[in-house]
N, C-alpha and C positions, 0 to 999 in steps of 0.2 A: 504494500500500500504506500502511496507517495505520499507525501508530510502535506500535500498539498489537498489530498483526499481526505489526508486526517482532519487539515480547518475546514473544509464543508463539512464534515461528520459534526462534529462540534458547534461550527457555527447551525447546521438543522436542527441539532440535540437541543441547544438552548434555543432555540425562536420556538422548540415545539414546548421547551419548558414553562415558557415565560407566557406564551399563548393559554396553556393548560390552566396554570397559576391564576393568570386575569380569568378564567373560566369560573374558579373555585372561591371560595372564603376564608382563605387563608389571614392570617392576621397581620397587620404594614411591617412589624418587626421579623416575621419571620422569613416575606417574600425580599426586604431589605439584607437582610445577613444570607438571602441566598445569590444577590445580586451581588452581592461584596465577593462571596465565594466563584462564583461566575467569572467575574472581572478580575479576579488577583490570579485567576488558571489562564485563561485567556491572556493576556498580559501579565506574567511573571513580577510581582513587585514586594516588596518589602512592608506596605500597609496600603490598605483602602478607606475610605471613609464613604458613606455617601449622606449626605445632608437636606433636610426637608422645608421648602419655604411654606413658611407660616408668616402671612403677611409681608412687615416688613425683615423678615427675621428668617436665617435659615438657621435650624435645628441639627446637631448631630442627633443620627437616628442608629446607624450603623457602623461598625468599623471592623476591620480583617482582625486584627490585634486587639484583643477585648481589653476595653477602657470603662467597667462599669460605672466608674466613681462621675465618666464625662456625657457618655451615653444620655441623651434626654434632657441634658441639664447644658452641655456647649452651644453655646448659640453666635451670630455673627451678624452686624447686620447688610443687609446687600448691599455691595459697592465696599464693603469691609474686605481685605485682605485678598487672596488671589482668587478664592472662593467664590468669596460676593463679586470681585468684578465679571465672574466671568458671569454668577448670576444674573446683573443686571445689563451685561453687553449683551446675555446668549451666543456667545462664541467659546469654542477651548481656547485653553493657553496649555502651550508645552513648552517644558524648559528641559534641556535638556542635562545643564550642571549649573552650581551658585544658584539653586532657585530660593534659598532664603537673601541671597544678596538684589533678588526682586524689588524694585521698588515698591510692588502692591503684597508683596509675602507680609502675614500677621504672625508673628511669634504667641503661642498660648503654652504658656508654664504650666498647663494642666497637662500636658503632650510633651515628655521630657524629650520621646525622640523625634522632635516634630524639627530636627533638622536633617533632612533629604538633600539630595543634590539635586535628583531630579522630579521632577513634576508634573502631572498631567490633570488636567479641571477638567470638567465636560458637563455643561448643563443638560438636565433632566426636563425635558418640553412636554406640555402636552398642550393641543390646540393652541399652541402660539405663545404657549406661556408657560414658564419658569416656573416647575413645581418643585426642584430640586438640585443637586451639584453630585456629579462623582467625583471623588481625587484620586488619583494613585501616587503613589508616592517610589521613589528608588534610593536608596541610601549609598548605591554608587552614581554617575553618571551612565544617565542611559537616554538614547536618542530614539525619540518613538516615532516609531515608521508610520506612512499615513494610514495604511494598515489596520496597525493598533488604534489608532484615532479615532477613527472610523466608526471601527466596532465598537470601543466603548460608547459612542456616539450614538452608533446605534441602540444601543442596551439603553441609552439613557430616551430615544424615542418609545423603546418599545415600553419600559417601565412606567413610563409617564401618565399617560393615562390610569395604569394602575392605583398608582401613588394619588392621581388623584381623585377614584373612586375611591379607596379608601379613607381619604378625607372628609367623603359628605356623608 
């Protein structure tokens, strides 16, 4: 089987996953910590977060590396740190090395290893609008292919809706 056969395998596994999921009543934490695990296989990284807007405020809801103490309680507000801009542009941002020397990177002392080299944002749409942020994070430098972008890009169209029927 060609490496290339294995990302369509993967890449159909999870669109039938994520499909099935929005199907069912699963509860936003635990279709979030499967999107974290999704995203951190798919893209190889050192931590995930994924972040939920709630007005003007995005919520940690998720993370690869269990943060219970930040879980539900981190919050940021949009246009805050690399996070929030990319929530309120709706574009990624990927850095490839020095992404805490970012002008828009937010240092949080609750995240002792919240210093990466590298970095990848991607907002979470649905109908036109910002329900959320994925990050990945790389604690070496790593340069992400458009590739990788993409997909999480994707992940974060397909989740979106979800994320926000779980909200009403």
């Amino acid at each position: 089987m060609s490496g290339n056969s294995l990302h369509n395998d993967v890449d159909i596994d999870f669109l039938h996953d994520i499909s099935s999921r929005m199907a069912a009543a699963d509860s936003l934490h635990q279709d979030l910590n499967q999107i974290v695990e999704f995203a951190s296989a798919v893209v190889k990284c050192d931590s995930c977060f994924v972040y939920v807007r709630e007005e003007d405020e995005l919520v940690l809801r998720a993370s690869k590396n269990p943060h219970e103490e930040v879980i539900d309680r981190l919050k940021l507000r949009v246009g805050q740190g690399i996070t929030g801009w990319v929530a309120e542009r709706r574009e990624p941002v990927a850095i490839s090395h020095n992404a805490s020397q970012d002008v828009r990177f937010k240092f949080f002392n609750e995240l002792p290893e919240d210093s990466y080299e590298a970095f990848l944002s991607v907002p979470i749409l649905s109908r036109g609008r910002v329900v959320g942020v994925i990050n990945l994070q790389h604690r070496e430098p790593h340069t992400y292919t458009r590739r990788q972008i993409r997909l999480i890009s994707t992940i974060g169209f397909l989740v979106g809706a979800e994320i926000e029927m779980a909200q009403l």
